[in-house]
C-alpha beads as a LAMMPS data file, in Angstrom:
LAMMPS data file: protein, C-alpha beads

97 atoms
96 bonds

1 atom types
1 bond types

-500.0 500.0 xlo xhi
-500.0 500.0 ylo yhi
-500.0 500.0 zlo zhi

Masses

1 110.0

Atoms # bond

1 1 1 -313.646 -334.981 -155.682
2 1 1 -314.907 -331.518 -155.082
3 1 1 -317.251 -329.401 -156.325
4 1 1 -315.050 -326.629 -157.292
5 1 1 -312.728 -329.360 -158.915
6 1 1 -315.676 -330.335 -161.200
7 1 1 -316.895 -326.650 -161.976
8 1 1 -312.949 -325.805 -163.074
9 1 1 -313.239 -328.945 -166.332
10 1 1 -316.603 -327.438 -166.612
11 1 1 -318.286 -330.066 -165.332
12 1 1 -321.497 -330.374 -162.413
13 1 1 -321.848 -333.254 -159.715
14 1 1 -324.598 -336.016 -160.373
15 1 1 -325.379 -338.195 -158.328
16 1 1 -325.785 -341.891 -160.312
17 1 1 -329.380 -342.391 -159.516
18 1 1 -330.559 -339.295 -161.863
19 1 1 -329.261 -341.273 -164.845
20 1 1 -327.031 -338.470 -165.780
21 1 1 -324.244 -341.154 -164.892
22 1 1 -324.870 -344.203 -165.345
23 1 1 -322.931 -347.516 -164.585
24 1 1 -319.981 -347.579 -167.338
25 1 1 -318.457 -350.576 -169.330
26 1 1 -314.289 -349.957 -169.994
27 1 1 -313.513 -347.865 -173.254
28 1 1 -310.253 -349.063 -172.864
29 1 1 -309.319 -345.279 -173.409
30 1 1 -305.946 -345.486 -171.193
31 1 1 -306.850 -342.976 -168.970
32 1 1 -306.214 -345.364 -165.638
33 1 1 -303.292 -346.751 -166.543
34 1 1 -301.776 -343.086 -167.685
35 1 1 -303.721 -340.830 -164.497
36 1 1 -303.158 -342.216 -161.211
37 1 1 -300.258 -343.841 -159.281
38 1 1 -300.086 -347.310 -159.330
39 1 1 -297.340 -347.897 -156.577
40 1 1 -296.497 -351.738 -157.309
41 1 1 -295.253 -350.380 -160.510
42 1 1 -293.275 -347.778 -159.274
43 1 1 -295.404 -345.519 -161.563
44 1 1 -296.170 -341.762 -160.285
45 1 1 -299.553 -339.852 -161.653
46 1 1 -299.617 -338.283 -165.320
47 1 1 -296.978 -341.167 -166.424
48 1 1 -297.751 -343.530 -168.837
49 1 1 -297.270 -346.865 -167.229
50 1 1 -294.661 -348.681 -168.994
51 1 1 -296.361 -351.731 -169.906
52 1 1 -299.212 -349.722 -172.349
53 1 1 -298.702 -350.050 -175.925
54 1 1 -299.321 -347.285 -178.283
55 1 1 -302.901 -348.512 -178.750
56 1 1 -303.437 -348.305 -175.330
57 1 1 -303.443 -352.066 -174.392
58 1 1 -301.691 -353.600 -171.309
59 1 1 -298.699 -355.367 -172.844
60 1 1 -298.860 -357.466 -169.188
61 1 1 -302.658 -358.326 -168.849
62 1 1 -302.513 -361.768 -167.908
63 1 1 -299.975 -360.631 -164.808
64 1 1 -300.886 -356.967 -163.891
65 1 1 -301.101 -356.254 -160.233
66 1 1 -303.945 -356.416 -158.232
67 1 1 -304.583 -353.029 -158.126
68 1 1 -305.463 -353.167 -162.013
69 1 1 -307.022 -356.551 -161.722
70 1 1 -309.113 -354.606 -159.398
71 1 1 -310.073 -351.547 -160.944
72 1 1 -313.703 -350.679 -162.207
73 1 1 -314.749 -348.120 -164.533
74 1 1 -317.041 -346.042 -162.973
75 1 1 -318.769 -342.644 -163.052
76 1 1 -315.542 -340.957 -163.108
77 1 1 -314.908 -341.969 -166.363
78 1 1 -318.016 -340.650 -167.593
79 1 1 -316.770 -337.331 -165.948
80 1 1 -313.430 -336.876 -167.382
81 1 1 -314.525 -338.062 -170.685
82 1 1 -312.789 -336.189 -173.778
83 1 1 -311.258 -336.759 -176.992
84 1 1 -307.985 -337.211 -176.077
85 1 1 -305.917 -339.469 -173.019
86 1 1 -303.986 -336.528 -172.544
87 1 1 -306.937 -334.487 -172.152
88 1 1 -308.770 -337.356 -170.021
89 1 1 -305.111 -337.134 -167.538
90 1 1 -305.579 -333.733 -167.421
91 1 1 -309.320 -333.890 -166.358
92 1 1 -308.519 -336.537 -163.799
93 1 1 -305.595 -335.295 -162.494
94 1 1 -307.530 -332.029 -161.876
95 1 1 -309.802 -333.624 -159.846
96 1 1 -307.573 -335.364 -157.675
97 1 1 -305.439 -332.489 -157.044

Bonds

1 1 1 2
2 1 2 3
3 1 3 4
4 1 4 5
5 1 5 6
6 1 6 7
7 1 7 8
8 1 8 9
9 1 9 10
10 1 10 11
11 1 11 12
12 1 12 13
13 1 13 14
14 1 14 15
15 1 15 16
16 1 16 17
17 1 17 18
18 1 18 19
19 1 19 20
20 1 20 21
21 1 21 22
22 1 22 23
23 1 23 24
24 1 24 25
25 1 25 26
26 1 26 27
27 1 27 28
28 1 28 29
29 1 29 30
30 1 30 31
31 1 31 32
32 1 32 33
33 1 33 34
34 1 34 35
35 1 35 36
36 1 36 37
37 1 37 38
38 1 38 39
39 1 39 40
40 1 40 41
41 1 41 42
42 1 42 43
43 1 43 44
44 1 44 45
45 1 45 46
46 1 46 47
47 1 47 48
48 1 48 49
49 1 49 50
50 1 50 51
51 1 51 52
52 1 52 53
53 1 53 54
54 1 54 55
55 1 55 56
56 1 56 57
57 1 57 58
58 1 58 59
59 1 59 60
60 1 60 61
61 1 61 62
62 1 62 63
63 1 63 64
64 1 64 65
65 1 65 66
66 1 66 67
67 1 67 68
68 1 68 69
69 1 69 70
70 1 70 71
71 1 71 72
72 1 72 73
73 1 73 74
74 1 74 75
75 1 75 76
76 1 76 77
77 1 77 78
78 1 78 79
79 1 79 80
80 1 80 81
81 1 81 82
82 1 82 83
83 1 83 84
84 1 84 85
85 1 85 86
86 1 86 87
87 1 87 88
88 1 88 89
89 1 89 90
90 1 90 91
91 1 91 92
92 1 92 93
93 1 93 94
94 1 94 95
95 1 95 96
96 1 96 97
């Protein structure tokens, strides 16, 4: 994630220890199962993956792949928080760009 990245949505760099960001709990907003790839699923960045319902809930919970079993919300979610998931894909894919 770079700097400029960040300045582009508007936002600064933090480090976690200021308490600016701090550890976050899931807001089950969507946003990582919509923003990045998640290659076991075949599913390319910006796409919603096929298994999330309308209400943004993983219609395969109890057998998604590791890589979701895996995942952590962390200080990026803070970051590309907004009001909207498409808003919150756009932040994120910005980033990763």
């Amino acid at each position: 994630m770079t700097h400029d990245n960040l300045e582009h949505l508007g936002l600064t760099s933090s480090p976690v220890t200021n308490n600016s960001l701090l550890p976050s709990l899931c807001q089950q907003c969507g946003t990582c199962c919509v923003a990045p790839d998640i290659s076991s699923l075949k599913k390319p960045a910006g796409a919603s993956c096929p298994h999330l319902d309308v209400e943004h809930r993983c219609t395969i919970y109890q057998d998604r792949p590791a890589v979701c079993r895996g995942y952590q919300p962390d200080e990026l979610c803070q970051l590309i928080t907004a009001p909207t998931l498409a808003e919150r894909v756009k932040r994120y894919l910005a980033i990763f760009a």
